[in-house]
MISE-355035 format. One record per residue: residue number from 1; x, y, z of N, C-alpha, C, CB in turn. Coordinates in steps of 0.02 Angstrom, whole numbers, padded with zeros to 5 digits. Glycine has a CB too. Example, Ala and Ser with C-alpha at 12.3 -4.5 7.8 and 13.67 -1.06 7.14 Angstrom:
REM residues 2
> num;n_u;n_v;n_w;ca_u;ca_v;ca_w;c_u;c_v;c_w;cb_u;cb_v;cb_w
> 1;00660;-00284;00390;00615;-00225;00390;00660;-00165;00390;00565;-00224;00452
> 2;00642;-00112;00354;00684;-00053;00357;00645;00002;00394;00704;-00030;00286
//
This chain:
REM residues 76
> num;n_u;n_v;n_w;ca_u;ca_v;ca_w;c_u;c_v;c_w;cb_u;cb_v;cb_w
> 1;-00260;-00300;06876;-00291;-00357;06843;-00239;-00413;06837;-00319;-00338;06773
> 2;-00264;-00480;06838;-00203;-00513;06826;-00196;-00544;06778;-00186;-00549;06863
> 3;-00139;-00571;06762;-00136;-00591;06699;-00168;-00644;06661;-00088;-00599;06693
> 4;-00197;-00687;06694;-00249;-00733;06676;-00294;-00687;06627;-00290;-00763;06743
> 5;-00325;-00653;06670;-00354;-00600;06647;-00343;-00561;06577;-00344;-00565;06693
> 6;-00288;-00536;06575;-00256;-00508;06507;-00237;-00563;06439;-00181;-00473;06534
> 7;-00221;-00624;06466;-00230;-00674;06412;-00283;-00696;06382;-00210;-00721;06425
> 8;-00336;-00708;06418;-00400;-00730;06385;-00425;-00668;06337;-00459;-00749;06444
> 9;-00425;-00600;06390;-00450;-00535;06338;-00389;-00527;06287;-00464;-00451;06385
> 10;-00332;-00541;06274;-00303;-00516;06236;-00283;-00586;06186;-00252;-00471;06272
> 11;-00283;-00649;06200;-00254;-00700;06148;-00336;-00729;06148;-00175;-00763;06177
> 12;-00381;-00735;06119;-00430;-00746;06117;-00419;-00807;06051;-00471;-00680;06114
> 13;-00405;-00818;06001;-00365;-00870;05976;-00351;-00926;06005;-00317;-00852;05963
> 14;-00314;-00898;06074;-00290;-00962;06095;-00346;-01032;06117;-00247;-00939;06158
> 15;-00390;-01004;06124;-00458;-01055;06146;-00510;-01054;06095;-00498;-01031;06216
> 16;-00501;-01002;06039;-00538;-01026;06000;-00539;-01040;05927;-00573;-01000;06010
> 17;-00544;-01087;05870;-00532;-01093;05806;-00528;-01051;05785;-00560;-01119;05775
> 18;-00475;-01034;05712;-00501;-00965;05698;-00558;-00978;05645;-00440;-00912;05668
> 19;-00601;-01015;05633;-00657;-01031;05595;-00716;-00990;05659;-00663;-01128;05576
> 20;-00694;-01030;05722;-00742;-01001;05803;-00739;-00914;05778;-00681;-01021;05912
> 21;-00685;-00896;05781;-00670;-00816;05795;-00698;-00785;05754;-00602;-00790;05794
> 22;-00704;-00809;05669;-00736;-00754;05623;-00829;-00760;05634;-00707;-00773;05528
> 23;-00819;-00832;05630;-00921;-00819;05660;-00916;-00777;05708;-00974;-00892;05701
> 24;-00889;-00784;05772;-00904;-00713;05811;-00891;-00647;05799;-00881;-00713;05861
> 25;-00849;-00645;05749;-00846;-00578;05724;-00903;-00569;05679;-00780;-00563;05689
> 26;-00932;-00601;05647;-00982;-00581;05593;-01044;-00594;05630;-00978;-00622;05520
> 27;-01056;-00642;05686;-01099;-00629;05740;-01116;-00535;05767;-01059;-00676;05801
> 28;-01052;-00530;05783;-01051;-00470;05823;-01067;-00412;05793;-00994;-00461;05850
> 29;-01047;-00402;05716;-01085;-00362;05669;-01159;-00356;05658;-01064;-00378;05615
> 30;-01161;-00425;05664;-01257;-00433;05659;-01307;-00423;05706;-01282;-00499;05645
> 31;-01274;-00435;05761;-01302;-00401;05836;-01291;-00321;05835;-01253;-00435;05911
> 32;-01251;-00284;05806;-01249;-00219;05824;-01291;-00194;05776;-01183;-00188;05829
> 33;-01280;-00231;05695;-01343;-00224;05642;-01401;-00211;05680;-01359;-00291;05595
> 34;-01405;-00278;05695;-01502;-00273;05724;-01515;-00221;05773;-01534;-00349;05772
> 35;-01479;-00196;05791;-01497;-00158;05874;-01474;-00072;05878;-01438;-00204;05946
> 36;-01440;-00064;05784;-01434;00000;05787;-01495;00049;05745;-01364;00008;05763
> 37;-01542;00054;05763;-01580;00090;05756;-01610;00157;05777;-01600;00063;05757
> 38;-01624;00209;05735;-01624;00255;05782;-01682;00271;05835;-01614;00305;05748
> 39;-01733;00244;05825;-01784;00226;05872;-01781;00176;05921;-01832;00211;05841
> 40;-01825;00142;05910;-01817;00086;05949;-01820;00026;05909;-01864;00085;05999
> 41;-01772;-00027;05911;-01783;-00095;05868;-01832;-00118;05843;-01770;-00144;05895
> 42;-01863;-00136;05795;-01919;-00176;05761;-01915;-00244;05832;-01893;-00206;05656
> 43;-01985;-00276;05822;-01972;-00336;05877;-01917;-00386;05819;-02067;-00387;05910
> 44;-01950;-00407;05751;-01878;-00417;05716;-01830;-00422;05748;-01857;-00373;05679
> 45;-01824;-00352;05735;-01718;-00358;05736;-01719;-00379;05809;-01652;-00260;05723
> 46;-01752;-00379;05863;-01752;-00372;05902;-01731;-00457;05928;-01803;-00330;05913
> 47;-01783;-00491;05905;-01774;-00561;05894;-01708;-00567;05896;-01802;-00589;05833
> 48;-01691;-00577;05806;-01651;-00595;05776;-01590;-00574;05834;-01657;-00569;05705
> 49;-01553;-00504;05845;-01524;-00507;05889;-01519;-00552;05946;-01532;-00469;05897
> 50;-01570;-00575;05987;-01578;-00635;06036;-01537;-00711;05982;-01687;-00647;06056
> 51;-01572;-00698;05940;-01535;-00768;05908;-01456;-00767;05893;-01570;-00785;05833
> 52;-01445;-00726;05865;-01367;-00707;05858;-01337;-00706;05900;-01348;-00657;05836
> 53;-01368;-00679;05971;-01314;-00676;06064;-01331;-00748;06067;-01354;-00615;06159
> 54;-01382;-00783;06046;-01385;-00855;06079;-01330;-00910;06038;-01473;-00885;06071
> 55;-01310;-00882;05974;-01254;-00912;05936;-01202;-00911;05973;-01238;-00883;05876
> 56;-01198;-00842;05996;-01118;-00829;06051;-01110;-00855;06096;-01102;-00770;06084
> 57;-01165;-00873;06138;-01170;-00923;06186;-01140;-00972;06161;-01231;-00942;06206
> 58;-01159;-01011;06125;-01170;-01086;06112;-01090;-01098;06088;-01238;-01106;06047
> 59;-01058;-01053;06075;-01011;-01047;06012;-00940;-01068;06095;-01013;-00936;05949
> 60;-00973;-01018;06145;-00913;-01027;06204;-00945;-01078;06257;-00892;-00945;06248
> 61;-00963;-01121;06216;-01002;-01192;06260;-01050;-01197;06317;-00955;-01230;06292
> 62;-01099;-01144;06300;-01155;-01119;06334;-01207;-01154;06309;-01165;-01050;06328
> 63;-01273;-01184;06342;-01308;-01238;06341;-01367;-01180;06323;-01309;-01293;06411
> 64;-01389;-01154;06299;-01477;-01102;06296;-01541;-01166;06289;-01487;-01032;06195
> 65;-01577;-01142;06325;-01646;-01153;06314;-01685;-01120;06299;-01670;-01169;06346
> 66;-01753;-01137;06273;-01798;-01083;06269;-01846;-01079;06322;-01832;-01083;06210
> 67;-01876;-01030;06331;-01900;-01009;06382;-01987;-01032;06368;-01878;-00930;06391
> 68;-01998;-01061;06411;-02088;-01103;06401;-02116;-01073;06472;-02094;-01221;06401
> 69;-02143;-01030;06457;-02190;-00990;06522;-02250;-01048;06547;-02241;-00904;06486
> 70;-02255;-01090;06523;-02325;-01132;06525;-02286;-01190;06571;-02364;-01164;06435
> 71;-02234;-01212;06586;-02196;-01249;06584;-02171;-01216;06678;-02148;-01245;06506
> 72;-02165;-01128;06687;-02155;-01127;06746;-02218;-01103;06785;-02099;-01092;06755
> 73;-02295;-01109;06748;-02324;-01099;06792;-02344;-01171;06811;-02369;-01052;06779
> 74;-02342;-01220;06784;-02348;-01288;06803;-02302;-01319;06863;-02335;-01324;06743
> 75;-02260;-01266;06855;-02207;-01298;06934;-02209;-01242;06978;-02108;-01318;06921
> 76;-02266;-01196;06982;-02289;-01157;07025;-02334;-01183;07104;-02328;-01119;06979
//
């Protein structure tokens, strides 16, 4: 692996606030919250999880949209 590589996974700080770093840490709790169930997820948590990965996105300058099904059968 190279070291590019080992800096980003290992100084993770370096690119992000540490205000950035604890939302993703308390992000990352709440995604494993929602999704540890012993069945299968409520649609809930199930959601909510989607919303919390879509925080993480956004957080490492990722653009999300929502998804409008009506919207791609019109450009069908």
């Amino acid at each position: 692996m190279s070291n590019t590589g080992d800096k980003i996974r290992y100084n993770i700080k370096d690119y992000l606030t540490e205000k950035e770093v604890n939302r993703l840490m308390d992000l990352f709790n709440k995604i494993k919250l929602d999704l540890s169930d012993d069945s299968f997820p409520t649609r809930t948590n199930r959601l909510e999880a989607v919303e919390n990965m879509k925080r993480v996105l956004e957080i490492h300058n990722y653009t999300i949209s929502e998804y409008n099904p009506e919207k791609e059968t019109a450009n069908a």
